[in-house]
C-alpha positions in Angstrom: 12.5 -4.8 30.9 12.0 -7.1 27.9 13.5 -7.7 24.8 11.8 -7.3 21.5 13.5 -8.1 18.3 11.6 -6.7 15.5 12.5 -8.1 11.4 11.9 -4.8 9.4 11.5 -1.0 9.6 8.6 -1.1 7.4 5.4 0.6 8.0 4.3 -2.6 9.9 8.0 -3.1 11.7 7.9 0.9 12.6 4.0 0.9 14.0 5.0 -2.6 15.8 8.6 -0.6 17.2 6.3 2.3 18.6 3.8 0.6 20.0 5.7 -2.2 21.5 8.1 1.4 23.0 4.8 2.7 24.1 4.4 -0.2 26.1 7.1 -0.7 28.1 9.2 -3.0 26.3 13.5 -3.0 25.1 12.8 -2.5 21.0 15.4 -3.0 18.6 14.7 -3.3 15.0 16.7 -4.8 12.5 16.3 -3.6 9.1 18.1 -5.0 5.6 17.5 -1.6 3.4 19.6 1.4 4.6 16.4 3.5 5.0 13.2 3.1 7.0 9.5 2.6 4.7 10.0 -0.8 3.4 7.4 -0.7 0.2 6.6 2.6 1.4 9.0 4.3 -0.5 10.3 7.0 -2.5 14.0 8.5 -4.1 15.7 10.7 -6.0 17.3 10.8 -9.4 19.4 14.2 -10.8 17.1 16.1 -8.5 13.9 14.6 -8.9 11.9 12.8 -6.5 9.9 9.9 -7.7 7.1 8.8 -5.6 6.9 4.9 -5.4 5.0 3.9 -2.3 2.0 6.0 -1.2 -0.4 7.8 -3.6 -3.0 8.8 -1.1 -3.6 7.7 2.7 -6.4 6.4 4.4 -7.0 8.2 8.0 -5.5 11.1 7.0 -8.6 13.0 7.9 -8.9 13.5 11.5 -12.4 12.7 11.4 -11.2 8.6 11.1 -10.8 6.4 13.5 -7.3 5.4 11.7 -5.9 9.1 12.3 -5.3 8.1 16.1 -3.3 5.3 14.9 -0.9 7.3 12.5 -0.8 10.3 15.4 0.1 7.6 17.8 3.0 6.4 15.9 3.9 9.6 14.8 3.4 9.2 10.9 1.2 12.6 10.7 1.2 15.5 13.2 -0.1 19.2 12.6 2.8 20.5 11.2 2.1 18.1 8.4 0.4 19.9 5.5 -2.5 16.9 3.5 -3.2 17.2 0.1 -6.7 16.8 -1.3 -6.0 15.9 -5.2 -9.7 17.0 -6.9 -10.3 15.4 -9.0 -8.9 12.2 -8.2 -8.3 10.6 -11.3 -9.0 11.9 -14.9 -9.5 9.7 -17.5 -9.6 10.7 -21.5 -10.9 8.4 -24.0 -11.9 9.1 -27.8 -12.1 12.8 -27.1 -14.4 12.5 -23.9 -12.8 13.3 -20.4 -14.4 12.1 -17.4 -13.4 13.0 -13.8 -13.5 11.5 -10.0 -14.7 14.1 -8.0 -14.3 14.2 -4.4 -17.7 15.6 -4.0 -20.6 13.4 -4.4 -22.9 15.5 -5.3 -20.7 16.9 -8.0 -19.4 13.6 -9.4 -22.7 12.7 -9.5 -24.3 15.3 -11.9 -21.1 15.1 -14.2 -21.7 10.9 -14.9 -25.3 11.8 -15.6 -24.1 14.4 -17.8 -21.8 12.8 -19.5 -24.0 9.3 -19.8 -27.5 10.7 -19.4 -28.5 6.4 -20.6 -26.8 5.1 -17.4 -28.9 7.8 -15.0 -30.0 4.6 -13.2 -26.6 2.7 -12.7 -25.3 6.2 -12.0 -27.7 6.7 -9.4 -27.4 2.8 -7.4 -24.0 3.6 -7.4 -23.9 6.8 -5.8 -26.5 6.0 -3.4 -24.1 3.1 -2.6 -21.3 5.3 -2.5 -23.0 7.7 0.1 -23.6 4.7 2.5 -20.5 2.9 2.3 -18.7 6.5 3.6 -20.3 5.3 6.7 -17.9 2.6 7.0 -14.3 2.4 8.1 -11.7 0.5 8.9 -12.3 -0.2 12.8 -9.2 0.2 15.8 -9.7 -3.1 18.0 -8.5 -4.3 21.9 -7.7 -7.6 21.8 -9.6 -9.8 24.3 -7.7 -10.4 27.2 -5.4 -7.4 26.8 -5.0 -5.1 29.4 -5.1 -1.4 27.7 -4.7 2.0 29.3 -6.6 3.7 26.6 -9.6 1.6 25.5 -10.6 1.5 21.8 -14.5 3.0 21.6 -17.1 0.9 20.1 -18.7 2.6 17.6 -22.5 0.8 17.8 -23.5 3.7 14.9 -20.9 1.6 12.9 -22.0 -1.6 13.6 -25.9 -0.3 12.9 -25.1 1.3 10.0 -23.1 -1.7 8.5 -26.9 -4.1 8.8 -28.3 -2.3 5.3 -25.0 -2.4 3.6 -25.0 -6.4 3.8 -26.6 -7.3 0.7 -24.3 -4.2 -1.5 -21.7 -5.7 0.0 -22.5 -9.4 -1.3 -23.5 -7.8 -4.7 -20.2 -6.1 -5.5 -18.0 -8.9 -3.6 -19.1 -11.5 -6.2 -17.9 -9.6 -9.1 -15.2 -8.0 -10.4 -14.4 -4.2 -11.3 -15.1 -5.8 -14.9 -18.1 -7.4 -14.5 -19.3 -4.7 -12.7 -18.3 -2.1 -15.0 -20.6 -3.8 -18.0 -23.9 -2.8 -16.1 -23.0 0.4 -17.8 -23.8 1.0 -21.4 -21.5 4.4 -21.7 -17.9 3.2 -23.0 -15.9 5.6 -20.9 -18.1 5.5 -17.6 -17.1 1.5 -18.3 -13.3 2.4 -18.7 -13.3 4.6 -15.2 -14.6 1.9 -13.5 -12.5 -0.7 -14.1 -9.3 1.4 -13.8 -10.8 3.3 -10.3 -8.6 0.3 -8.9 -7.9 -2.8 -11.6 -10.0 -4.9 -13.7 -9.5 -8.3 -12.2 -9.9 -6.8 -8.1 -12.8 -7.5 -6.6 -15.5 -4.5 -7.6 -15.5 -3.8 -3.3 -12.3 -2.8 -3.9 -13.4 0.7 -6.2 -16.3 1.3 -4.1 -14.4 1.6 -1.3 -12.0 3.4 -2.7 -14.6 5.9 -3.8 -16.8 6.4 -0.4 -13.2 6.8 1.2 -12.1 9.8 -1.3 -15.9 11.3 -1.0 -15.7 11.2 2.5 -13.2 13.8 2.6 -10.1 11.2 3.2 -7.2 9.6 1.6 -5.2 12.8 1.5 -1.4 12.8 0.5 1.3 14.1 3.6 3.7 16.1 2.4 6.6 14.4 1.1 4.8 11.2 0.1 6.3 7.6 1.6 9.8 8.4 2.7 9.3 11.2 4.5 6.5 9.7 6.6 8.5 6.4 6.8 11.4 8.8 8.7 8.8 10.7 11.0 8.0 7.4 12.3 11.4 6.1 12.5 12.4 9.3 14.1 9.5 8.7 16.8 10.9 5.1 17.6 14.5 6.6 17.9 13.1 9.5 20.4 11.4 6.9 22.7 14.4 4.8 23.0 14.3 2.4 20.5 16.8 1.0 18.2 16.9 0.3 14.2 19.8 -1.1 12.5 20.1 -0.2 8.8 22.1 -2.6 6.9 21.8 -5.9 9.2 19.6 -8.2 7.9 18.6 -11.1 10.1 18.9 -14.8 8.9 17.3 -16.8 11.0 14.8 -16.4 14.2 16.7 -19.3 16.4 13.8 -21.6 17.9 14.6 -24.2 21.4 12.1 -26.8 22.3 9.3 -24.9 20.3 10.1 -21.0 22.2 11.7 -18.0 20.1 15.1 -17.3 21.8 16.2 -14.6 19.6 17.8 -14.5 16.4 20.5 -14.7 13.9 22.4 -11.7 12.8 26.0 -12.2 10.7 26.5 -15.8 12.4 25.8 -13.8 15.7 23.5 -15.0 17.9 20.9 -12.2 19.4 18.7 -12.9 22.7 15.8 -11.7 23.2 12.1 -12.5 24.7 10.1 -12.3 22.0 10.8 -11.4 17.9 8.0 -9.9 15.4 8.6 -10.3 12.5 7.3 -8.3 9.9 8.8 -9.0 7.1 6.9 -10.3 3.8 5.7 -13.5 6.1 4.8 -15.7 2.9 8.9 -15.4 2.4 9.4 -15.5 6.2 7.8 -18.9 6.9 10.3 -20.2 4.6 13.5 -18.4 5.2 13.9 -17.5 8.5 12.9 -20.6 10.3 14.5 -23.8 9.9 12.8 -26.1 9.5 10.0 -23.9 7.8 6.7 -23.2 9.3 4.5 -25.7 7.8 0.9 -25.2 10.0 -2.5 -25.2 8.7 -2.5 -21.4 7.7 0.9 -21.2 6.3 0.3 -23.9 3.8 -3.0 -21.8 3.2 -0.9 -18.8 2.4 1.7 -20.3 0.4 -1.2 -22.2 -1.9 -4.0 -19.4 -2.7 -2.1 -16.1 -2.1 -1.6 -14.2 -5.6 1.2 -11.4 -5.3 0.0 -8.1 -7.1 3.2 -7.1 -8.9 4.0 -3.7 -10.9 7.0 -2.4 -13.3 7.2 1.5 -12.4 8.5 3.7 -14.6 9.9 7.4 -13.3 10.6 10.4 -15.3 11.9 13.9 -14.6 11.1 16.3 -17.5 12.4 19.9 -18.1 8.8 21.4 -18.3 6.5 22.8 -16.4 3.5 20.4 -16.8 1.0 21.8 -13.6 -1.6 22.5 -16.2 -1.9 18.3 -16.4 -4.4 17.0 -14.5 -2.6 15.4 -11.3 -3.6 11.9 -12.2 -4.7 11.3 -15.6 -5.4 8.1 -17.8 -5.8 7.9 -21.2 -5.7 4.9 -24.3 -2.5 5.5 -26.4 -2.7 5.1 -30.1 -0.8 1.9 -29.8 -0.3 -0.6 -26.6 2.5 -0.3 -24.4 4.5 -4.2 -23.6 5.6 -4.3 -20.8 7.0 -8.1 -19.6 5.0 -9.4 -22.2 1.7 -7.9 -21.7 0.0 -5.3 -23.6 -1.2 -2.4 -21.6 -3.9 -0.4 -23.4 -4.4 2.3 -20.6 -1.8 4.2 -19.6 -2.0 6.5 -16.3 -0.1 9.3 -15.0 0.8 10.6 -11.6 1.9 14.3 -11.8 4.1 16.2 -8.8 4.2 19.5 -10.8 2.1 20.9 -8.3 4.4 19.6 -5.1 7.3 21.4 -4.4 10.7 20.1 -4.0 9.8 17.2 -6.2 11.7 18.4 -8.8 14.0 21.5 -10.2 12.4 24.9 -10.5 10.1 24.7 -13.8 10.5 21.0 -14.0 8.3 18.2 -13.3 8.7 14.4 -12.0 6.0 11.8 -13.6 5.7 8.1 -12.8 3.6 5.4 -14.3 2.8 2.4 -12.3 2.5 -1.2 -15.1 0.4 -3.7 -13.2 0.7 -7.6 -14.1 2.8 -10.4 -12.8 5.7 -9.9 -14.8 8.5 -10.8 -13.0 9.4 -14.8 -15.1 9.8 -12.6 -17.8 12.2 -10.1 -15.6 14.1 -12.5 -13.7 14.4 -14.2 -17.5 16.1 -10.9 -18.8 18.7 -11.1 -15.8 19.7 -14.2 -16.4 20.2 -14.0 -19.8 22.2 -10.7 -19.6 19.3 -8.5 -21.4 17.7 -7.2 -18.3 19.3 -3.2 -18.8 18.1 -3.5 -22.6 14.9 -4.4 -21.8 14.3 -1.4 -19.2 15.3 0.7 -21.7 13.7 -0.2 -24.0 10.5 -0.3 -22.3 11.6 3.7 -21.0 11.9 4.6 -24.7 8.8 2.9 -25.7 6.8 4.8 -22.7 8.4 8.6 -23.8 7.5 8.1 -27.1 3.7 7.8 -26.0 3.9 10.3 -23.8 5.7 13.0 -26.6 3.0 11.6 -28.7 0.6 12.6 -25.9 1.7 15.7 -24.5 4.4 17.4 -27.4 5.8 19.6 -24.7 7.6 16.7 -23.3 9.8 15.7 -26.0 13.4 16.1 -25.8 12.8 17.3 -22.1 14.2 14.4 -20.5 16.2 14.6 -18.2 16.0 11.3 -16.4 14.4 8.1 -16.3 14.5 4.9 -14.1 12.8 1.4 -14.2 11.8 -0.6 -11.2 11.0 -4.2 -12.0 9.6 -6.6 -9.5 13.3 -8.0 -9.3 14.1 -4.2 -8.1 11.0 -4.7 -5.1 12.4 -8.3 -4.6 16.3 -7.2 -3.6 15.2 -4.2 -1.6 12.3 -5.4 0.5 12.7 -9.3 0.3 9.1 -9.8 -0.7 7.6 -12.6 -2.4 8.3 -12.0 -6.6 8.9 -8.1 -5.4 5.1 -8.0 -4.6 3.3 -5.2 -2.1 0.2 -6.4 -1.7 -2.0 -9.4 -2.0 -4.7 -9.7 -4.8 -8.3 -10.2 -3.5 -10.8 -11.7 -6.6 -14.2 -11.6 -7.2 -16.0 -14.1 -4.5 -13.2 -14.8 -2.3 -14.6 -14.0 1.5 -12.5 -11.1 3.4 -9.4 -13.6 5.6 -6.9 -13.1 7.6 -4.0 -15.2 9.4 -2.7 -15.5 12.5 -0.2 -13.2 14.2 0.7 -15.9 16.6 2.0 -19.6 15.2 0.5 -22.6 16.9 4.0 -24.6 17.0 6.1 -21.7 18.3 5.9 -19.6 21.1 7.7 -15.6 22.1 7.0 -15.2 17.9 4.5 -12.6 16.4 3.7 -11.8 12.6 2.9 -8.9 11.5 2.5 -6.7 8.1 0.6 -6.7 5.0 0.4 -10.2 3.9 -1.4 -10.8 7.2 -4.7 -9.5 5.8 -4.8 -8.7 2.4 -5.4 -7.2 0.3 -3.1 -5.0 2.6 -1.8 -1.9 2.0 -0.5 1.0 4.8 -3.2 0.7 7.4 -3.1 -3.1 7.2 0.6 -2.5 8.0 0.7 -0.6 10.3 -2.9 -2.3 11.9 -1.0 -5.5 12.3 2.2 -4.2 13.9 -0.2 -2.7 16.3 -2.2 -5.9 16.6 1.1 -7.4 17.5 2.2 -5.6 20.4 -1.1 -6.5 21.5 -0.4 -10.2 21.5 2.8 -9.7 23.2 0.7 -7.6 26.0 -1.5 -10.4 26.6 1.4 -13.1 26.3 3.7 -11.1 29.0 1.0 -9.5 31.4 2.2 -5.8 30.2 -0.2 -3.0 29.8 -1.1 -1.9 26.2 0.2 1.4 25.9 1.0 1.6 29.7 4.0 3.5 29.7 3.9 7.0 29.9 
């Protein structure tokens, strides 16, 4: 039987580990954190559970082509319950209140309600909406791979994709800004730049919509962690191996052929490694000398990290009559690493239980912006712990100011920086996915290098923008690779 090394028990290490078990090969995985989920993550503070990976999950519905995938690596099974959050997002703005419905229909007569002067825009983009559900994200074979279970073509897809071209050039060449200015209603504008972020491409929020009003991109039960440990748990039941705590520190290269790797000046055989670890740090650390082909240079010039500071809190109050997500403009900006935030947004667990003591609540806000110069700054010149609390105290005072019934209810806060992302999953400038800008064509990179062979790459930096399916697409894609390479059936062991 071969030996697979795998670098990372992160979504993409974990989908990678069951696949690669599935198909007959010796898995161990080796895994710096002391918990499985990598960015997909989640912990606890004084009792409360703060959610800082997974907000809602594409495939979850069992009408997607992607639920196979997160069945098949045991992520989701029917004993785990989905939540539908309608609305999706609520937004407040000068008194007005605006929601993202799940229902098309419905979202639809509230924007022409609430901004009878955009009915047209309203309208082109709900027609556009509707179509795009048609898409999704596509399971592949690999050419030359032998499979026991065949991926089905869907020609519907394919078809159904012809009309869409020209929307998809349209909202690929601007940004959710630009494309947010075709509406003349301030707080239809103010939605949709914030459906994702300003400066993503506009694709990137009309996706995100047809995917919520085609009844998926649910929330399993127990958010990130606990999905991250029912996949672990599958690995472990099929035979496979993860070592918490052992990081490796080199993949060991011969005459241009992967013979294992490094672990604590120990060396590790194997036949092949994927590594799935943030590969834009990878190509540089784990090889010597660094990976230096074509693509890698590619990836190390144009990639720009999306970075966030995330802020937890666990209040002594009931807050379930709060909208589960909610936005709104506070009376002054929040600075956060240097930038002024002038939105601030909300994710509520009231409504989950076991996220927090009886009667309480746990809140988080996510801060987007490449902050992390002014982070690493603060470390080094001994103000780091000042400056997350002072950026705590700064956010609670907004939110008192916002919703009374939270002050003096504190019971706990905690700030993540991008250092905090950085130490615990060894990413590039603690980022978890890759930006994707106005114009810029949908690319990839390869999960093979040209100058080294019994090496696979896998994980979200792979094909950004990423994100879980991306993850866990490329672990998958991986195995796939190694299939072809060794002559093994995809998926042949029973």
């Amino acid at each position: 039987m071969k030996k697979v090394i795998i670098i990372g028990a992160g979504i993409a290490g974990l989908s990678a580990a069951s696949y690669a078990l599935q198909s007959g090969f010796d898995v161990t995985v080796y895994e710096s954190h002391r918990i499985p989920g990598g960015a997909s993550t989640s912990w606890r503070r004084k009792g409360y559970l703060f959610e800082g990976g997974m907000h809602w999950l594409t495939g979850s519905s069992p009408k997607t082509v992607l639920h196979k995938l997160w069945r098949e690596i045991g992520a989701l099974n029917d004993s785990v319950p989905i939540y539908y959050r309608d609305p999706f997002l609520t937004l407040e703005f000068k008194g007005q209140t605006v929601c993202l419905y799940r229902d098309l229909d419905r979202l639809h007569k509230h924007l022409l309600t609430l901004a009878p002067e955009d009915r047209k825009e309203i309208s082109r983009l709900c027609k556009d909406i509707r179509n795009f559900t048609k898409l999704s994200m596509p399971l592949t074979e690999l050419k030359g791979v032998k499979a026991k279970h065949k991926a089905s073509k869907s020609f519907g897809s394919a078809f159904a994709m012809l009309p869409l071209i020209p929307r998809l050039a349209f909202y690929g060449k601007l940004s959710a800004r630009e494309y947010s200015e075709r509406f003349q209603n301030p707080l239809l504008r103010l939605l949709v730049q914030n459906i994702t972020s300003p400066d993503y491409s506009a694709l990137a929020a009309i996706f995100t919509m047809a995917t919520l009003t085609s009844g998926d991109g649910g929330y399993p039960e127990g958010g990130s962690l606990a999905m991250a440990d029912r996949v672990a748990k599958n690995v472990q039941a099929r035979g496979g191996k993860i070592l918490y705590g052992t990081p490796v520190e080199q993949v060991l290269v011969k005459d241009g052929i992967a013979q294992g790797v490094m672990v604590r000046g120990e060396f590790i055989p194997s036949d092949a490694v994927i590594v799935t670890q943030d590969t834009l740090v990878a190509i540089d650390t784990l090889f010597d000398p660094p990976i230096r082909e074509a693509w890698a240079e590619k990836m190390r010039k144009e990639t720009i990290p999306i970075l966030n500071t995330f802020i937890s809190v666990g209040v002594e109050a009931d807050l379930s009559a709060l909208p589960e997500t909610l936005a709104f403009v506070p009376e002054e900006p929040l600075m956060c690493g240097g930038t002024s935030h002038t939105l601030i947004g909300i994710n509520n667990y009231a409504a989950y239980p076991g996220y927090a003591p009886e009667g309480c609540t746990a809140l988080t806000c996510i801060l987007g912006g490449d902050s992390y110069d002014y982070w690493k700054t603060s470390k080094e010149n001994g103000s780091y712990e000042a400056e997350k609390q002072k950026l705590a105290e700064a956010f609670l005072k907004i939110l008192a100011k916002k919703y009374p019934q939270t002050e003096g209810k504190i019971a706990v806060w905690d700030v993540a920086t991008p250092l905090t992302y950085e130490r615990y999953l060894g990413s590039y400038k603690g980022s978890w996915m890759t930006l994707m800008k106005k114009g810029v064509p949908n690319k990839s990179y390869p999960t093979i290098p040209e100058s080294i062979k019994n090496v696979y790459f896998a994980g979200h930096r792979i094909s950004p923008p990423g994100g879980l399916p991306i993850a866990a697409e490329t672990g998958r894609s991986a195995v796939q690779y190694l299939c072809r390479d060794t002559g093994e059936v995809f998926q042949g062991k029973e």
